[in-house]
C-alpha positions, 0 to 999 in steps of 0.5 A: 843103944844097939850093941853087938850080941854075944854071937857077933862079938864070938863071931867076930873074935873067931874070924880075928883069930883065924887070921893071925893065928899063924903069925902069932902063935907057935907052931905047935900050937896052930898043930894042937889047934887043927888037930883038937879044936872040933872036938875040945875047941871054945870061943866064949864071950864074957864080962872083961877084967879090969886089967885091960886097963892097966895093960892099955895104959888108959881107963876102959869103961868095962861096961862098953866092951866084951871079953871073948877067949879062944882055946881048948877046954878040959874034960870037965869043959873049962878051959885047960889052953887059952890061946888068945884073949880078945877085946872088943867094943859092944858099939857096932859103931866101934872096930878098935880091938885089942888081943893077948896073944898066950904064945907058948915057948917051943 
C-alpha cells in the first residue's frame, strides 16, 4: 500500500498550519512565530498517541495515521512551545485531518 512520506505529511501540516494560524492562535504567538520560527522553529512527524481516540469519540486505527507537531524547540533542540498538533491519514487517498490547536491565554 502507498502512504505518504514523512516529508509530505510535514509538508502538508505546515501548509495546514499556515493557513489557520491566524484564526487559531493568539496574537502573541503568530508575533513569537514570525519573529522565531527560522532559527528555533520545528515541524516534525511522529508515531500518534492514543488519546486521539478518546478525543474523537471513536477508535483510531494509529497505525493508519501520522502525528506531526508544529512549534519552537529549545536549545537542546526539543520542543519548549507546541503550537498545534496535527492528524493526518497515511493513505493519500484520505484527506480528513484533525488539529489540537495550544492556543495561549493573553
Amino acid at each position: 500500500m502507498i502512504q505518504r512520506t514523512p516529508d509530505q505529511l510535514v509538508e502538508w501540516a505546515y501548509d495546514l498550519f499556515l493557513e489557520a494560524a491566524p484564526d487559531c492562535l493568539a496574537p502573541g504567538q503568530i508575533v513569537d512565530i514570525t519573529l522565531e520560527f527560522e532559527q528555533r522553529g520545528a515541524v516534525e512527524a511522529t508515531l500518534p498517541v492514543a488519546d486521539w481516540a478518546e478525543e474523537l469519540g471513536e477508535p483510531v486505527d494509529l497505525t493508519a495515521w501520522a502525528e506531526v507537531w508544529i512549534g519552537l524547540l529549545d536549545h537542546q533542540d526539543e520542543f519548549e512551545t507546541i503550537y498545534a498538533k496535527y492528524l493526518l491519514p497515511l493513505a493519500p487517498d484520505q484527506t480528513q485531518v484533525y488539529v489540537r490547536w495550544f492556543r495561549s491565554e493573553e
